[in-house]
C-alpha positions as CSV (number, residue, x, y, z in Angstrom):
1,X,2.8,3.9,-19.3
2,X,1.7,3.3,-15.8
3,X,4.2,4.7,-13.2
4,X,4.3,4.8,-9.3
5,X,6.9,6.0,-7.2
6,X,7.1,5.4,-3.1
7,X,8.3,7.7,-0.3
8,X,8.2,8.8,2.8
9,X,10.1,5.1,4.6
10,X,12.5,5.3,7.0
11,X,13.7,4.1,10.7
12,X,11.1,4.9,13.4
13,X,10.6,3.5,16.8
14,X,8.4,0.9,17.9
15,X,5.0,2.8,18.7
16,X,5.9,5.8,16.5
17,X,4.4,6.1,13.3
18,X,5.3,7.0,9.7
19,X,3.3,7.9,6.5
20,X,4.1,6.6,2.8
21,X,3.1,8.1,0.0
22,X,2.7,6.9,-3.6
23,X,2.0,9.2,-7.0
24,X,0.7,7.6,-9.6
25,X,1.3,9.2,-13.4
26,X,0.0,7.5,-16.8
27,X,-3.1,6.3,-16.3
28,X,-7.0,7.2,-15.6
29,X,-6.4,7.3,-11.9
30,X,-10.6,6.8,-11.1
31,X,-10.1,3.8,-12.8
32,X,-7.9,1.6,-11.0
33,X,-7.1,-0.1,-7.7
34,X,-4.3,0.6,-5.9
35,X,-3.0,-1.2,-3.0
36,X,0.3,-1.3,-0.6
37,X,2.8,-4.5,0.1
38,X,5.0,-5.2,1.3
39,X,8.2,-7.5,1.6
40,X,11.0,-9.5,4.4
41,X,13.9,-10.4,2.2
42,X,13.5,-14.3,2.1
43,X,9.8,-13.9,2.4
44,X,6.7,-13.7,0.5
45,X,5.1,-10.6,-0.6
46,X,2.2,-9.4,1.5
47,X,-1.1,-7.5,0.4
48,X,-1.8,-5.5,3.3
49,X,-4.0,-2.7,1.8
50,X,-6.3,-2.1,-1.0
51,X,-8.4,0.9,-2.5
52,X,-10.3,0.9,-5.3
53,X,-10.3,4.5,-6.2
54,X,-13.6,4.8,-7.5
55,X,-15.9,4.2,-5.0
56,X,-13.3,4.8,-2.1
57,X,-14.0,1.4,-0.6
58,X,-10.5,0.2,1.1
59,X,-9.8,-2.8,2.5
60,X,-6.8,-4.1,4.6
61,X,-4.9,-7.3,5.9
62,X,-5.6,-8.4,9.5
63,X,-2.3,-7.8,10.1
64,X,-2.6,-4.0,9.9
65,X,-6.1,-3.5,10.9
66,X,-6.4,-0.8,13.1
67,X,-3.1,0.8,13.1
68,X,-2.3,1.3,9.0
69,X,-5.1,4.0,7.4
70,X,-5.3,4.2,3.6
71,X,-5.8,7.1,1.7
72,X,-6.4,8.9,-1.5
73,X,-6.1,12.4,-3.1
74,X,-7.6,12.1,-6.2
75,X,-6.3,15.6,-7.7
76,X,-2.7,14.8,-6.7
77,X,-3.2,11.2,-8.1
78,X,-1.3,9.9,-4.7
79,X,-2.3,7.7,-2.2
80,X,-0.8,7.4,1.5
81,X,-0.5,4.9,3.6
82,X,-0.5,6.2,7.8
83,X,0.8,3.6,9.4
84,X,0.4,4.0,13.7
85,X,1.4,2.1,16.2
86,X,4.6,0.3,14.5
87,X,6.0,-2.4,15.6
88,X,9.5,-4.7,15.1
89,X,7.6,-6.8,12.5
90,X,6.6,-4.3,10.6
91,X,10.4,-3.8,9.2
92,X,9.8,-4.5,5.1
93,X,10.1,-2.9,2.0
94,X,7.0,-1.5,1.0
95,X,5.6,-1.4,-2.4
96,X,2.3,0.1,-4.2
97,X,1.1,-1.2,-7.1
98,X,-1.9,-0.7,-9.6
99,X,-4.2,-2.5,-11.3
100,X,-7.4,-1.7,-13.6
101,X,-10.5,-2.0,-11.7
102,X,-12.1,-5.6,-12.9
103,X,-15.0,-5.9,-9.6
104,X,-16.0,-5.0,-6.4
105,X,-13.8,-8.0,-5.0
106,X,-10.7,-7.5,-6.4
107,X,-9.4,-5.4,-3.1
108,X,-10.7,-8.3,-0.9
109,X,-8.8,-10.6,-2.7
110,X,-5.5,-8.6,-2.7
111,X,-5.3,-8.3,1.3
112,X,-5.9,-12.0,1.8
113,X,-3.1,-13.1,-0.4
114,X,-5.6,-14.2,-3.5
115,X,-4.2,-12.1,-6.1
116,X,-1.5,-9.6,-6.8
117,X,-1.3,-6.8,-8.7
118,X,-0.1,-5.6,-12.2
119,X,2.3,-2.3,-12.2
120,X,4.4,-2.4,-8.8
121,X,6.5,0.8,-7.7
122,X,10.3,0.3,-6.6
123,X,9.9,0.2,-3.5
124,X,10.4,2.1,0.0
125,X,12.2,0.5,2.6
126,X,10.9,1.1,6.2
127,X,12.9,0.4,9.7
128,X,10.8,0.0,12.9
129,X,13.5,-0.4,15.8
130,X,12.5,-1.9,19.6
């Protein structure tokens, strides 16, 4: 069974930065994508990064571009998400998920809104005050 658990949220600062990590347990981790969310109660869900673990390649939302890094460490199965120069708007739960690696375009798809997702973690919930 494909599992992944979030941590590492919390309240920060504007312009402060925090990093999230996610372990992933029950599956073939070279063989999947990964990628972050995130959520605003009463809003949609938003793709804002996306790894295929494979090859490394990572893409992310323009919303995040330039301030959130993705990462992996394939021993530990885990992938982080640094996230730098936080801002109000930033405030959301944030979720990883997982799904089996189907093309080179699945990532690209996932940070412009295209397509989810399969196995989604619970969730950590991260405070950026002004």
């Amino acid at each position: 069974e494909v599992q992944l658990v979030e941590s590492g949220g919390g309240l920060v600062q504007a312009g402060g930065s925090l990093r999230l990590s996610c372990l992933g347990s029950g599956f073939t981790f070279d063989n999947y994508v990964i990628g972050w969310f995130r959520q605003v109660p009463g809003q949609a869900r938003e793709g804002i990064a996306c790894t295929s673990i494979g090859d490394g390649i990572t893409h992310y939302a323009d919303s995040v571009k330039g301030r959130f890094t993705a990462s992996s460490d394939n021993a530990k199965t885990t992938v982080y998400l640094q996230m730098s120069s936080l801002k109000p708007e930033d405030t959301a739960v944030y979720y990883c998920a997982a799904s089996v690696f189907r093309s080179g375009t699945q990532c690209w798809t996932v940070v412009r809104g295209l397509r989810s997702l399969e196995v989604f973690g619970q969730g950590t919930a991260v405070t950026v005050s002004s």
